[in-house]
C-alpha positions, -999 to 999 in steps of 0.1 A, spaced: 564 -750 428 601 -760 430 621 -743 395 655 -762 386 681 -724 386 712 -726 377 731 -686 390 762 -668 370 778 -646 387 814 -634 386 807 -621 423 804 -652 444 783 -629 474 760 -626 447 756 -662 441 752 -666 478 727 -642 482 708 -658 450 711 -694 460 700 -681 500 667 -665 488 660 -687 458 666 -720 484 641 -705 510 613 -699 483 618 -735 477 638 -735 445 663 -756 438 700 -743 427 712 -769 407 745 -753 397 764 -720 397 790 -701 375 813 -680 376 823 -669 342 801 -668 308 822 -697 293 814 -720 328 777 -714 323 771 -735 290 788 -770 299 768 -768 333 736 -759 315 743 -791 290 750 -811 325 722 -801 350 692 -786 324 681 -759 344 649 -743 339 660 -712 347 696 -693 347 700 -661 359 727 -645 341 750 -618 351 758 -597 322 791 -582 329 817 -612 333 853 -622 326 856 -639 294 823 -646 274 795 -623 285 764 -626 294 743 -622 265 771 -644 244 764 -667 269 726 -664 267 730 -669 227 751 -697 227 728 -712 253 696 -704 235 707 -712 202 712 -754 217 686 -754 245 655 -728 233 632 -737 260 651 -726 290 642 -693 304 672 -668 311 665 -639 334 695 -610 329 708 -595 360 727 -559 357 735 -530 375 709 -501 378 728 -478 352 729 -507 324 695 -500 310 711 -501 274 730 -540 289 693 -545 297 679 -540 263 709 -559 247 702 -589 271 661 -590 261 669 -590 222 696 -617 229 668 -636 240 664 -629 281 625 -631 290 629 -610 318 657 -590 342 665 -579 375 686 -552 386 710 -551 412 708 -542 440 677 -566 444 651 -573 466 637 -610 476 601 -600 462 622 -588 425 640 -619 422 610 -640 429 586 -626 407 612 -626 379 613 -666 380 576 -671 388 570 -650 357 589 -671 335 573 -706 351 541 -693 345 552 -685 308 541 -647 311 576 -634 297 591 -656 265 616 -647 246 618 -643 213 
């Protein structure tokens, strides 16, 4: 099933490799950011279902981000994405309201579990 994803990433490879993977899965990118601040106004224009969130970028970060987006629009899912040695950005990003994370570097079968996951409602956030 085909999941409305909006990606923010400061590192535009990143987004590239996201929006490659997700699109061949079938997914469809409706939107990308680069900076926390970006990320809002294109959730309020495109509704995603999903945004993958970096959590290290210029400006507003990702879990402001993901509270400021939460806090307007509740029912979208928001999957962190972090570095391996962030386990404590990790935590952060789950009580800011992420239902689930990946880590990066990731794998194709990571990133794809992490948004079936949240389509089939197993992860919610609190």
């Amino acid at each position: 099933m085909s999941t409305r994803i909006l990606i923010a990433d400061d590192a535009p490879f990143i987004r590239e490799i996201l929006k490659q993977l997700l699109s061949d899965a079938g997914h469809k990118i409706v939107a990308e950011a680069d900076t926390g601040r970006a990320v809002f106004d294109l959730v309020k224009k495109h509704k995603p279902e999903v945004v993958i969130m970096d959590l290290v970028m210029p400006g507003l970060n990702g879990l402001q981000a993901t509270q400021q987006i939460l806090s307007k629009f509740p029912e979208i899912k928001i999957i962190a994405c972090s570095t391996l040695n962030q386990e404590d950005m990790i935590l952060k990003a789950l009580q800011a309201g992420c239902c689930n994370y990946i880590t990066k570097p990731f794998n194709e079968e990571q990133v794809l579990k992490a948004v079936s996951s949240n389509n089939e409602g197993a992860l919610k956030h609190g």
